[in-house]
N, C-alpha and C positions, 0 to 999 in steps of 0.2 A: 504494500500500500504506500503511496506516497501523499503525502501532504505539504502542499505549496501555502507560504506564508504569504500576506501582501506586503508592499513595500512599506519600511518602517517597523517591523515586527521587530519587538527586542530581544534579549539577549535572557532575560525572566520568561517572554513567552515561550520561547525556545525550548527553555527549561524544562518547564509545566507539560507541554508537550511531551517531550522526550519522558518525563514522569511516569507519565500516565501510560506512553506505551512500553515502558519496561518492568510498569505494575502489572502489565497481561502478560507478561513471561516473553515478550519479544525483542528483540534488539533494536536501538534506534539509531540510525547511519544519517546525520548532517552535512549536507552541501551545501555551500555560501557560496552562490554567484551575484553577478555585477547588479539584479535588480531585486533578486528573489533568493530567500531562502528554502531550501527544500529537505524535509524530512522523510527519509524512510524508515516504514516501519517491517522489519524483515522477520520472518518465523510465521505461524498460522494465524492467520491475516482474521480467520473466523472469532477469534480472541477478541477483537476494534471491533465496534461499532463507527462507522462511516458517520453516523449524524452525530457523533460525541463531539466531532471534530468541525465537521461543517456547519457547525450551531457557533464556532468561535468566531469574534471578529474578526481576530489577526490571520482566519484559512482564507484563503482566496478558493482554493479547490481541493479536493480529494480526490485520487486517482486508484486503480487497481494495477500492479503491473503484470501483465497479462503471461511476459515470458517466463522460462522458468531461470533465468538470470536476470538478477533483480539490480544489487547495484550497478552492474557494468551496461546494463541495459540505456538505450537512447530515450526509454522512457523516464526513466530517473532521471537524467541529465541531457535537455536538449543541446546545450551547449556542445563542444568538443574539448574534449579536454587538454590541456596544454602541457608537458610536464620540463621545469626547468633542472638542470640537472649545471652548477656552479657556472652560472651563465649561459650555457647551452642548452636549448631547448628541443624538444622532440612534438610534432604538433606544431598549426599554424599554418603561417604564407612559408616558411624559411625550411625546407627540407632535411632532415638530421641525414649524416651521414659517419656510419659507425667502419672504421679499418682497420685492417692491423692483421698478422697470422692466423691462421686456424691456432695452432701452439705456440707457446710462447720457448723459444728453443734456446735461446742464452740471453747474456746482458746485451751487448755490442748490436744486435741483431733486431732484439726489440725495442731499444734506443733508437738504432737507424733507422729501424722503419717506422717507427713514432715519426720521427720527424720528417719524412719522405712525403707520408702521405696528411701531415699538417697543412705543410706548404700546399699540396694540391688540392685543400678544402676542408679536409673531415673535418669534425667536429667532435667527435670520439673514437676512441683507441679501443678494438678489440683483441683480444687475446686469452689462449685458454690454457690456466694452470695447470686443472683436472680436465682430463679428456675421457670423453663416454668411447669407448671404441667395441668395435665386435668383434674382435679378438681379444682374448687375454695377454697376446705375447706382442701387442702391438704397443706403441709411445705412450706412454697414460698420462705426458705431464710432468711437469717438475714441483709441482704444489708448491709450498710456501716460496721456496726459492723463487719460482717463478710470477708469483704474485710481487715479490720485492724488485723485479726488475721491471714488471709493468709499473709500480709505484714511482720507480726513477725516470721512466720514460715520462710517466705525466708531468713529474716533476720537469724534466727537459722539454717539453711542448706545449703543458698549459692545457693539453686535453684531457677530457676524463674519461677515465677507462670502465671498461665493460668485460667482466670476465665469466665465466661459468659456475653453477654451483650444483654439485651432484647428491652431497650427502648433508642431512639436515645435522649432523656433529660435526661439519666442517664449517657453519655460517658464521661465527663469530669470529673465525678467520679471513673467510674470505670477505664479510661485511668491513673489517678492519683496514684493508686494502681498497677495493672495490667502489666505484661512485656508484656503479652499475650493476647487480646481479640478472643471469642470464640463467632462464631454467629451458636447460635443450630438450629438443624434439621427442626423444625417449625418455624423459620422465615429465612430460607435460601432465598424465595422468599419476605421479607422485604424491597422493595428498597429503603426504604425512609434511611431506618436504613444502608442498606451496602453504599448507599452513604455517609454516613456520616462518618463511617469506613474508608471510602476510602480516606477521608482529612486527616486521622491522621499518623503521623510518626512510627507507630505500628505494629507488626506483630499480622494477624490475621486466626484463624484457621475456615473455614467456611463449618461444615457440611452438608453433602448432605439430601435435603428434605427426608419425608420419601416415598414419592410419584414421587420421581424427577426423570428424564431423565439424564444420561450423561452431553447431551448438556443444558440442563436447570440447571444444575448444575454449567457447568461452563461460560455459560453466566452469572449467579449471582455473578461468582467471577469475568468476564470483568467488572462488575458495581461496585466494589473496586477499581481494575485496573485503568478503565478509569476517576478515580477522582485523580489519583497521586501516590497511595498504591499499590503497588506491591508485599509486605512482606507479601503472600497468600501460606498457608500454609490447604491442601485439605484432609477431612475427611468422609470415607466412614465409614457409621454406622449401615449398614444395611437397607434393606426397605420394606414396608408395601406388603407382598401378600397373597397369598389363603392360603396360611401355616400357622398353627396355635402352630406348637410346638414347635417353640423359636419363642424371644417376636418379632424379625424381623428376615427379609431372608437376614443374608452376601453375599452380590454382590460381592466376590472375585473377579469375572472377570474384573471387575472398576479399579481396581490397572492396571493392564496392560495395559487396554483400558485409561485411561483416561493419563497415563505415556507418550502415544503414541502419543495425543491430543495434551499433553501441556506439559510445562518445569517446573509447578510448583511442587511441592515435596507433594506427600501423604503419609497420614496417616490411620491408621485405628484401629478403634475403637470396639472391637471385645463384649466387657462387653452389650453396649447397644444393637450389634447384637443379643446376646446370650440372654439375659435374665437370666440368669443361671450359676451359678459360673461356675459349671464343664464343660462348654464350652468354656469359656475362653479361657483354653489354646493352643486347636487346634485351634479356629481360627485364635490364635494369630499366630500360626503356619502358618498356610496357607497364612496371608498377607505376614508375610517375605518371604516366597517362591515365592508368585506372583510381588516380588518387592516392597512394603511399604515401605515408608521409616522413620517409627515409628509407635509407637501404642498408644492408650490413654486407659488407665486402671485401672477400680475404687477399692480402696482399702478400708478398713474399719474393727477397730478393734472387732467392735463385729455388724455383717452382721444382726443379727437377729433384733438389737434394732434401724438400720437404720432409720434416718426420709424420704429417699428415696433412692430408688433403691438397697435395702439390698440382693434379692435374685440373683443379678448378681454381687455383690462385694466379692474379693477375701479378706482371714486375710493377713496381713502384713506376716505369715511365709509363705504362699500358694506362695502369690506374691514373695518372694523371692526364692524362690524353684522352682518357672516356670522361672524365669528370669533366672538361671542356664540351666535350659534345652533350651531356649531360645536361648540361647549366641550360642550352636552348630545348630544351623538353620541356624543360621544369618553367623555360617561360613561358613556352607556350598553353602552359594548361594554368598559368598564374601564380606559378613558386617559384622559389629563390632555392639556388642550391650553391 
């Protein structure tokens, strides 16, 4: 249920509200936007009475939300959500653009290419300490170590970084480092772990399974949502089907459809779609056309000696040479990149 305040509703009303629906055993979730305040009230809705509410002065209206994702839904919040991450924003005119290695492989490596692909735009630095692999005898990562070299690299660029998190006993590590926590494609269905994401003060970027539905996609990010975290930041990577000649099928259609859904800001991730450098750049094409509201884009300066995912990484001059042709996509549909 939501319930919209009119303008001028204080800070007491608010209260009283929220009161009364945590006196019927339900949770109350507060959005402050530019004109209006808006209350949800999340749990069985049967609990409220609709005219307790719409008998006050300060309701303008009462709502039911119809999805079964409540806060992330476009009916909670018509707005779009903006989310600013130490000056850099995700959402908006201005398109986020996340770089950096699939792994983060040493110091020198992920300092250089920090700063490779600054200069050519990004806005943040990705890179992954823990790596989900399908092997067991495959790279898994340098963990702490290689969180402390992304830490230097921000340090040396001024960007904030974006790293992976696998296991819900590693968060206060990697929250310790991290601007940015990333829940990858195979544990998008993880609840134990997005609930635990969902207590922290952090934005978090939560890829779509490779097997996932729309709605099962963003029902995993209500189970952020409804722990307190709202700073969900959504990532289409492509998904698992009968196709076999790139490594996954880009759901471009997701961007539009899932915009329409909810208010939170997507991304898209065109490198793991593709499997294949020279893909890269149309797909990257086609999110900003279908509305993305950034990309995530693995770079790396010598692609062949990868310890993972080398045949979908672009060189730092590729990268910067599609991010110029980039920039006229992004005007053309009214973004800044």
């Amino acid at each position: 249920m939501i319930i919209v305040l009119r303008a001028g509703a204080t800070d007491e009303d608010v209260r009283q509200i929220e009161e009364t629906i945590k006196g019927k055993g339900l949770t109350a979730h507060i959005s402050r936007g530019v004109e209006r305040t808006i209350i949800g009230a999340i749990g069985d809705e049967r609990k409220l009475d609709p005219d307790a509410f719409e008998g006050l002065s300060v309701v303008e209206k009462v709502l039911r939300i119809l999805a079964p994702f409540k806060l992330v839904s476009r009916e909670f919040r018509k707005e779009d959500t903006v989310i600013t991450v130490n000056g850099k924003t995700v959402g908006g005119k201005a398109l986020a653009l996340f770089a950096g290695p699939c792994s983060v492989e040493g110091r020198d490596m992920m300092v250089g290419i920090g700063e490779r692909v600054a200069s050519a735009g990004a806005t943040f630095l990705r890179g992954g300490a823990f790596k989900p692999r399908t092997s067991p005898y495959a790279f898994q990562g340098l963990g702490e170590e290689g969180l402390k070299y992304l830490a230097e690299a921000r340090d040396r660029t001024g960007l904030p970084v974006a790293t992976e998190l696998m296991d819900p006993r590693d968060i206060d590590l990697v929250a310790r480092y991290a601007d940015v926590i990333q829940i990858g494609a195979r544990n998008m269905q993880n609840f134990r772990l997005l609930t635990e994401v969902g207590k922290l003060d952090k934005p978090v970027i939560l890829k779509r399974g490779m097997s996932a539905t729309i709605q099962e996609w963003l029902m995993s990010a209500e189970y952020i949502a409804s722990e307190g975290n709202q700073k969900i930041i959504l990532c289409e990577r492509g998904i698992r089907t009968y196709e076999t000649a790139t490594r996954n099928t880009f759901d471009v259609s997701s961007i539009p459809v899932v915009k329409s859904l909810s208010h939170l800001p997507v991304i898209a991730d065109p490198s793991h779609a593709a499997g294949k450098m020279a893909l890269v750049e149309p797909l990257a094409a086609a999110a900003i056309a279908a509305g993305a509201d950034g990309l995530m884009i693995e770079v790396h300066h010598q692609p062949e000696k990868a310890l993972s995912d080398g045949p979908q990484s672009l060189k730092p001059d590729a990268f910067t040479r599609m991010v110029e042709r980039l920039r006229k996509v992004a005007e053309a549909v009214g973004r800044t990149l």
